[in-house]
C-alpha positions in Angstrom: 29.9 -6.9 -12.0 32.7 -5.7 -9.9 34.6 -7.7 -7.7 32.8 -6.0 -4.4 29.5 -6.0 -5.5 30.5 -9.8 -6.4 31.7 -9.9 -2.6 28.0 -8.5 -1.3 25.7 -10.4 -3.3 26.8 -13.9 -2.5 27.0 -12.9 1.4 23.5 -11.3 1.2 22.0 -14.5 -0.9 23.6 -16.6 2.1 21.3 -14.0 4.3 24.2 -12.6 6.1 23.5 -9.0 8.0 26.8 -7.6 7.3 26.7 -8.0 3.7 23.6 -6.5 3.3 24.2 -3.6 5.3 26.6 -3.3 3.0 24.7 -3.4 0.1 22.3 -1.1 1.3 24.8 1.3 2.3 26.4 1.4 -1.4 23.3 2.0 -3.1 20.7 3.9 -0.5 21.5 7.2 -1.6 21.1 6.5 -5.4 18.3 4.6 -4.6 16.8 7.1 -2.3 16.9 9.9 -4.6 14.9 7.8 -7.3 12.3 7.5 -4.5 12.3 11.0 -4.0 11.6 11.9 -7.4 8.2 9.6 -7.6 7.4 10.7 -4.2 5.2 13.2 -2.7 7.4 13.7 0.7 10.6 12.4 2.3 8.6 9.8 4.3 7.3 8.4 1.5 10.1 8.0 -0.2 12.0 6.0 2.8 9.0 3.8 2.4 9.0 3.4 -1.3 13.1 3.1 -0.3 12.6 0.5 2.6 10.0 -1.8 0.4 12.3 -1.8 -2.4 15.3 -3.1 -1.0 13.0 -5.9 0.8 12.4 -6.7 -2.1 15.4 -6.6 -4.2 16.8 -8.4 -0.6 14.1 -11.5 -1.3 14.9 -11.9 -5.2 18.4 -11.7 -4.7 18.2 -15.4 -6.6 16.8 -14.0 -9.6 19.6 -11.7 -10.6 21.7 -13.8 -13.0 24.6 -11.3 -13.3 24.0 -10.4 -16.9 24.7 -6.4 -16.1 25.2 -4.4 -13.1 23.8 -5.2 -9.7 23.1 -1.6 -9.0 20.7 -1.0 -12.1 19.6 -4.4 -11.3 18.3 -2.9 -7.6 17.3 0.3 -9.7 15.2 -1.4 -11.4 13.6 -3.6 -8.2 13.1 0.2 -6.5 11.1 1.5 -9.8 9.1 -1.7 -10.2 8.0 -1.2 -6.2 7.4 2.9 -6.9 5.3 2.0 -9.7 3.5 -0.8 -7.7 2.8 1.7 -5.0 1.4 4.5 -7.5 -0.7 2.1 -9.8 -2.2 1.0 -6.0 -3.0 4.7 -4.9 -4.5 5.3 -8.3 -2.8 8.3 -8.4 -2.1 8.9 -12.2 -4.6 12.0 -13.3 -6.6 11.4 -16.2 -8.0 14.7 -18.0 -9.3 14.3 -21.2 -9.0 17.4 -22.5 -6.0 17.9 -25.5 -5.1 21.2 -26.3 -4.5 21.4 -30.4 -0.7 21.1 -30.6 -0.4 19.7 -27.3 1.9 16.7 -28.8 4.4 19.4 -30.8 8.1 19.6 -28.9 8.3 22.2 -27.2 11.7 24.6 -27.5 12.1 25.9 -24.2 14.9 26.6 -22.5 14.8 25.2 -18.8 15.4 26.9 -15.5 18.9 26.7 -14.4 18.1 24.2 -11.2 20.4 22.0 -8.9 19.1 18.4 -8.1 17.6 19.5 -5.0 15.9 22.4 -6.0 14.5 20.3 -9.5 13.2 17.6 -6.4 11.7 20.1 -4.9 9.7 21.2 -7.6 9.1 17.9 -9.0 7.5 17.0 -5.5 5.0 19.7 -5.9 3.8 18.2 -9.0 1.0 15.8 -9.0 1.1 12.6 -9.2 0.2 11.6 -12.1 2.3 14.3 -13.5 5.4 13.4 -11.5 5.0 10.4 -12.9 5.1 10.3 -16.1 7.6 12.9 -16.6 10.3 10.9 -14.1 9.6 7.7 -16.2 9.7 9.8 -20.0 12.8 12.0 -19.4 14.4 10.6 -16.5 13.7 7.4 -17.2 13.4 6.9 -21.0 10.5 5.3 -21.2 8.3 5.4 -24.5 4.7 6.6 -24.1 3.5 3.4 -24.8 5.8 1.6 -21.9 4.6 4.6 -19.5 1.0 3.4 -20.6 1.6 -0.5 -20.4 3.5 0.4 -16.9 0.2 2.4 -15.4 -3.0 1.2 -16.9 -3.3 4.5 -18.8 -3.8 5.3 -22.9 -0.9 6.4 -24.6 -2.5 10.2 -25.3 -3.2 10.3 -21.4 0.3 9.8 -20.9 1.2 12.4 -23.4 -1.0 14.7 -22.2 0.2 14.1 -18.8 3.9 14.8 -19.6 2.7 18.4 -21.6 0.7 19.2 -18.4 3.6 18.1 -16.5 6.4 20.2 -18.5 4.1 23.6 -18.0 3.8 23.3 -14.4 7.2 22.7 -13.8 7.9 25.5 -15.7 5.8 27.9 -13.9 7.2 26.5 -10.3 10.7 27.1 -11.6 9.8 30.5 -12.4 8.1 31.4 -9.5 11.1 30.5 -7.5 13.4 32.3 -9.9 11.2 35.5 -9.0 10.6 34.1 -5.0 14.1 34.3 -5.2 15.0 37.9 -6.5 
């Protein structure tokens, strides 16, 4: 941990304002950013944004030290995201498994900035957003996206293929919105 972030955290486990304004200055735009990707709008994700650093700001005592406070607080925000989503219920299920829907697909992806890639990923359901922020993004195994949710394994496969075609088809719609 860095001498700063060193600095902040024992101010902000003594409950002093200035040191976690400071905090949440450092890290609100990484953190906001993961909250956009989960999230359906902007407001959402300053709520998802707000209730994560509440609680990352009341388990301060937990973090030991052991790696960096900002994953640390990375981690807090995705816990509270996937709190919120497993709450709304808002992971599709669809049973139906297209033959070689598991085979890796050899695509080449869309030439997208970060904001245009949130954009799209915002248009996505949620269930699909989901599951293809915590596979890719994330690096979660299908098996830790299924423990994380309440889902099978094969939904969240299927969910991720579903996901992957979508996405595709918003990027290329844009591509031709934009010519």
């Amino acid at each position: 941990m860095d001498h700063g972030d060193k600095y902040l955290l024992q101010g902000c486990r003594k409950g002093n304002a200035i040191a976690q304004r400071a905090l949440y200055e450092k890290y609100k735009t990484a953190l906001f950013r993961l909250c956009l990707r989960y999230a359906g709008n902007r407001e959402e994700a300053e709520d998802w944004l707000q209730d994560g650093f509440i609680k990352a700001f009341s388990d301060l005592h937990q973090y030991k030290g052991d790696g960096a406070l900002g994953a640390w607080l990375r981690r807090v925000v995705l816990n509270v995201i996937l709190q919120h989503l497993r709450r709304q219920k808002l992971v599709v299920i669809d049973r139906e498994v297209p033959d070689g829907a598991y085979e890796q697909d050899e695509q080449t992806p869309f030439p997208l900035d970060a904001q245009a890639l949130t954009q799209l990923l915002q248009q996505l359901p949620p269930g699909y957003r989901t599951v293809l922020n915590l596979y890719i993004l994330e690096n979660y195994s299908h098996a830790d996206i299924a423990a994380s949710l309440g889902i099978s394994v094969n939904t969240s496969k299927t969910q991720l293929l579903k996901a992957k075609k979508m996405l595709r088809k918003l990027a290329a719609s844009r591509l031709v919105d934009k010519t």
